[in-house]
LUMPA-63880 format. One record per residue (C-alpha): residue number from 1; residue in one letter; x, y, z. Coordinates in Angstrom, 2 decimals. Layout:
<nodes>
NODE     n   res         X         Y         Z
NODE   NUM     A         X         Y         Z
...
</nodes>
This chain:
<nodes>
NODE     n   res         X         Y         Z
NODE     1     X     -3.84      3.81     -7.86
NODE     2     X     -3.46      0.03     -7.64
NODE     3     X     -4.34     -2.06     -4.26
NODE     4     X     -2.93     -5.31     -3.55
NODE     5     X     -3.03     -7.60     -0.59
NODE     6     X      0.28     -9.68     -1.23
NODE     7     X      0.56    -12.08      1.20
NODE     8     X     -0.76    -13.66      4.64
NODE     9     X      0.83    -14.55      7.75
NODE    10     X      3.01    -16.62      8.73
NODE    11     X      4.53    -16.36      4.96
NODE    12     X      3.89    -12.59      3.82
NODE    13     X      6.30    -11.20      1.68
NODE    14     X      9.40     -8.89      2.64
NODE    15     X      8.91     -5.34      1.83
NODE    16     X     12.23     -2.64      2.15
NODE    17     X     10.80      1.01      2.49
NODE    18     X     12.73      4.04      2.05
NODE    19     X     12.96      4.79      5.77
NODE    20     X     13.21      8.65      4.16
NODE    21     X     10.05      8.15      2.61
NODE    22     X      8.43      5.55      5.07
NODE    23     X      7.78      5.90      9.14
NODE    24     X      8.15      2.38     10.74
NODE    25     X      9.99      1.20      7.09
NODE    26     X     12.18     -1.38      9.36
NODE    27     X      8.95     -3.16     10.09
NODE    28     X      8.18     -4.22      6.63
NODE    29     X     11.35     -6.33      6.21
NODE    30     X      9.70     -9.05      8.63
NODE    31     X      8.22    -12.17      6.70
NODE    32     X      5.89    -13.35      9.63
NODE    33     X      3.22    -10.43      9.07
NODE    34     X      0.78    -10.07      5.60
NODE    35     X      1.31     -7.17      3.75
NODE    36     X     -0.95     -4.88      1.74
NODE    37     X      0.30     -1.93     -0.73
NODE    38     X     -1.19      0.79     -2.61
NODE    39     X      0.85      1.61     -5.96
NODE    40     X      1.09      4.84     -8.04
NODE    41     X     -0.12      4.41    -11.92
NODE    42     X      3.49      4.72    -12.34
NODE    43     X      4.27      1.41    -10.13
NODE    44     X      5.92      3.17     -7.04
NODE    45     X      4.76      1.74     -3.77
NODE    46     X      3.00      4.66     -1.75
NODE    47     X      1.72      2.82      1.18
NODE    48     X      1.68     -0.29      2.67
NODE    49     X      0.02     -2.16      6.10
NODE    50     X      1.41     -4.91      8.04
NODE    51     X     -0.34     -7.61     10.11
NODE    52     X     -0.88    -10.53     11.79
NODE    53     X     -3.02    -13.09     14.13
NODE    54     X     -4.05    -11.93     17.66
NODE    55     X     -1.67    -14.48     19.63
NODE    56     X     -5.09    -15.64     21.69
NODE    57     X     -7.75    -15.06     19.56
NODE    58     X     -7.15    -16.73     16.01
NODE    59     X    -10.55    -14.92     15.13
NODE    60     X     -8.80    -11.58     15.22
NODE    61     X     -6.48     -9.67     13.12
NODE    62     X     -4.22     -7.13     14.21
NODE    63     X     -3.12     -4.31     11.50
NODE    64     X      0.37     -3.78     13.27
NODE    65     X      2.08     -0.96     11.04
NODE    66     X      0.07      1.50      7.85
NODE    67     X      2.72      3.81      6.53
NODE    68     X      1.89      6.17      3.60
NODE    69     X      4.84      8.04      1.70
NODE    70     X      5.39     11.60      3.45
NODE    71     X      4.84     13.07      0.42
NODE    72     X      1.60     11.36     -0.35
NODE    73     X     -0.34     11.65      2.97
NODE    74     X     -3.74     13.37      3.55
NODE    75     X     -5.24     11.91      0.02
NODE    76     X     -6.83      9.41      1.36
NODE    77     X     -4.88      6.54      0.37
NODE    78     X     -4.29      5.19      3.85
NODE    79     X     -8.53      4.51      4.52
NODE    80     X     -8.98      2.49      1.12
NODE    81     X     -5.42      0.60      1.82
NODE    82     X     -6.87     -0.67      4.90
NODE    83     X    -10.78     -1.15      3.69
NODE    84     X     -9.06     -3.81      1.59
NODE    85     X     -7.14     -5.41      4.57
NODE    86     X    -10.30     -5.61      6.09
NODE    87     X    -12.65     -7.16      3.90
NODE    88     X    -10.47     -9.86      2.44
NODE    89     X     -9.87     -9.87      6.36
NODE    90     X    -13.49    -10.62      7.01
NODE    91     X    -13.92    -12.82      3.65
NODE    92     X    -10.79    -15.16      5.39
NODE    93     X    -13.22    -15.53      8.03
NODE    94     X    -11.37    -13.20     10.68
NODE    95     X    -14.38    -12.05     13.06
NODE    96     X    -12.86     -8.75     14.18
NODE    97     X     -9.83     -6.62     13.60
NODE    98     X     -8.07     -4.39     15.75
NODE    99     X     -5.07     -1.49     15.35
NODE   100     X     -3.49      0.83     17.83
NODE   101     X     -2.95      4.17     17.26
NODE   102     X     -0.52      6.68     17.98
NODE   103     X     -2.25     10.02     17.02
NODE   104     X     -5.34     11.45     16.04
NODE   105     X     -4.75     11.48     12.34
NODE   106     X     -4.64      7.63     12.27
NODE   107     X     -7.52      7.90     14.70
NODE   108     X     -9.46      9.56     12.27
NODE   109     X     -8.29      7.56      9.26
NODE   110     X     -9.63      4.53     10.90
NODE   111     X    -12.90      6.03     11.51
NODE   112     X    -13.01      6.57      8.29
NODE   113     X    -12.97      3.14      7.47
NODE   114     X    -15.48      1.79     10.39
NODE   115     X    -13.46      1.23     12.90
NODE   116     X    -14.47      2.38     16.74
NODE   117     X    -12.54      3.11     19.49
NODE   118     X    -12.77      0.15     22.21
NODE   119     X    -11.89      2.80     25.32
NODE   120     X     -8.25      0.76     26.05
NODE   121     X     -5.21      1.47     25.38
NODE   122     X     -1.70     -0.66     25.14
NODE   123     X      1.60     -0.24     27.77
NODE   124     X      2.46      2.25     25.59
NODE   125     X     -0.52      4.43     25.21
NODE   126     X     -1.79      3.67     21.99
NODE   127     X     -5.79      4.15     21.32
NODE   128     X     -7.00      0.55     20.41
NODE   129     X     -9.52      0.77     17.74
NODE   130     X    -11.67     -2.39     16.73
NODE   131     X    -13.71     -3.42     13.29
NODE   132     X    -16.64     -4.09     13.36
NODE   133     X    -17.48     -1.38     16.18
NODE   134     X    -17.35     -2.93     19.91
NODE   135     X    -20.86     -3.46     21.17
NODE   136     X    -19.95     -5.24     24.45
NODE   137     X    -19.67     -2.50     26.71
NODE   138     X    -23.28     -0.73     26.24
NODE   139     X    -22.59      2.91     27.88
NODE   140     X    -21.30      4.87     25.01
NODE   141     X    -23.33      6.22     22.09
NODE   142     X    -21.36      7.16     18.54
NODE   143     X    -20.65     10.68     19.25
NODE   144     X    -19.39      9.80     23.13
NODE   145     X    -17.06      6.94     22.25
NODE   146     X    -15.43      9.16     19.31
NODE   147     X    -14.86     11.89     21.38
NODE   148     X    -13.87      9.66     24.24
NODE   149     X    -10.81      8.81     21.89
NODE   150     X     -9.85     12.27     21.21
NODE   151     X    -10.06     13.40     24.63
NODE   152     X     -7.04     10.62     25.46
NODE   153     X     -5.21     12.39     22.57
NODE   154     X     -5.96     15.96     24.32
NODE   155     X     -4.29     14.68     27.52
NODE   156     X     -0.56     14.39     25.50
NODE   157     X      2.39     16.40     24.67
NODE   158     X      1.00     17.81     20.83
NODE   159     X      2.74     19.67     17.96
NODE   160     X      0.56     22.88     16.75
NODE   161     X     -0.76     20.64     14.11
NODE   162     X     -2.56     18.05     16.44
NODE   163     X     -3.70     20.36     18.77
NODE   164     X     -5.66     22.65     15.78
NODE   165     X     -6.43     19.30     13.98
NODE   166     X     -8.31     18.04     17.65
NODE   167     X     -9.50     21.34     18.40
NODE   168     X    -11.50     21.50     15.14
NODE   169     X    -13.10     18.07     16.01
NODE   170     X    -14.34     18.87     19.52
NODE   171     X    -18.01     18.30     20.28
NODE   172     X    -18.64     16.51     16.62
NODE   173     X    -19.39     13.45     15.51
NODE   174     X    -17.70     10.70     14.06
NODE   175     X    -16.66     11.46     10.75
NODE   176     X    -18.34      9.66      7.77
NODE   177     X    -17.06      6.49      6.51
NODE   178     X    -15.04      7.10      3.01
NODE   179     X    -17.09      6.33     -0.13
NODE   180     X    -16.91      2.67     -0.69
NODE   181     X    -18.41      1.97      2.94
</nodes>
């Protein structure tokens, strides 16, 4: 597998995903967001992440959109896609990087990589996660502010899938970071 960071923003590149392949492919066509990818020995893209500048806070990176082909999800491409993102993020001088989630599986994928939930959410009730882990609100330990995160997810309309994936996760810890943390 081959990971690239191909461009910055304002100028990253423009990317067209297989929308049969791809969720949010549409996204990827914009040229005012970086873009990562993760490529198959064979050269096939397999995943890619889109972002961009916090509008207020030039010190903060948003990842906006990580897709991973359908067919090649759960292999843990997605976590060392975006542990590249973040520390050329970091080596650009970016102090902090958020992402919001819309389901537990990204949630955990993003654990994975070090990121923390921050205990907000956006207008449309995604999980904001934050690298490196929030420290500026003091009442939550490790295990509370994970679970804190899954609870939200609990709360929703789940298929079968979520519900055994967050049922196997209740009272545990954060899951390890992925090797390379």
């Amino acid at each position: 597998m081959e990971y690239e960071l191909l461009g910055w923003p304002p100028d990253g590149p423009k990317l067209r995903l297989d929308h049969e392949r791809f969720s949010y492919a549409g996204k990827f066509v914009m040229t005012n967001t970086g873009k990562a990818v993760a490529r198959a020995d064979d050269g096939r893209l397999v995943a890619a992440v889109a972002f961009n500048e916090d509008r207020t806070d030039d010190e903060t990176l948003w990842l906006r959109y990580v897709t991973v082909a359908r067919n090649r999800r759960g292999e843990g491409i997605g976590p060392v896609l975006l542990r590249l993102v973040r520390d050329r993020a970091l080596e650009r001088g970016y102090d902090r990087l958020r992402i919001a989630v819309n389901n537990p599986y990204a949630y955990e994928a993003l654990y994975r990589c070090g990121f923390a939930y921050t205990g907000a959410t956006t207008g449309i009730a995604e999980l904001i996660l934050e690298y490196p882990v929030p420290t500026d609100d003091g009442d939550w330990n490790e295990r509370e502010r994970y679970q804190a995160g899954l609870a939200e997810f609990r709360e929703r309309d789940l298929s079968d899938g979520e519900e055994q994936f967050l049922a196997s996760r209740r009272d545990s810890d954060p899951p390890e970071l992925a090797s390379g943390d």
